[in-house]
N, C-alpha and C positions, 0 to 999 in steps of 0.2 A: 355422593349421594347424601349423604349426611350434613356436610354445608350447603345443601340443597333446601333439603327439609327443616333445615334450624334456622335457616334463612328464607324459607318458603319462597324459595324462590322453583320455576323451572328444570325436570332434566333434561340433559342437551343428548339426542339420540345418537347411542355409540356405533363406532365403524362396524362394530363385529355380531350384532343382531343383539341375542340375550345371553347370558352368561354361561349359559347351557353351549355356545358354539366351541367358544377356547377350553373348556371342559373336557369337552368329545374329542378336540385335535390335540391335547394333553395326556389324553387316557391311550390315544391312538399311539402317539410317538412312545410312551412309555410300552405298550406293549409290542411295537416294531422293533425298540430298544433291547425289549427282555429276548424274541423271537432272534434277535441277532448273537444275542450272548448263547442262545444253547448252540446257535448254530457252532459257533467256533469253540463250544465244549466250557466254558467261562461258567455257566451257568447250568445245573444242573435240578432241573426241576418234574 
């Protein structure tokens, strides 16, 4: 993005929509992550 706009050139549309998508499926895995650790008593929250 930045050699983009320093080069005014074009950005080229990513696979994954807006930055917001691998966000949501980051925040997702991490709290299936955490729900797995209480399960097996690891985590205590």
């Amino acid at each position: 993005m930045v050699k983009a706009k320093n080069e005014n050139c074009p950005l080229l549309n990513s696979h994954f929509g807006t930055v917001k998508n691998p966000i949501k499926m980051m925040q997702a895995e991490h709290e299936n992550a955490g729900d797995l650790l209480k399960e097996i008593g690891i985590l205590d929250l």
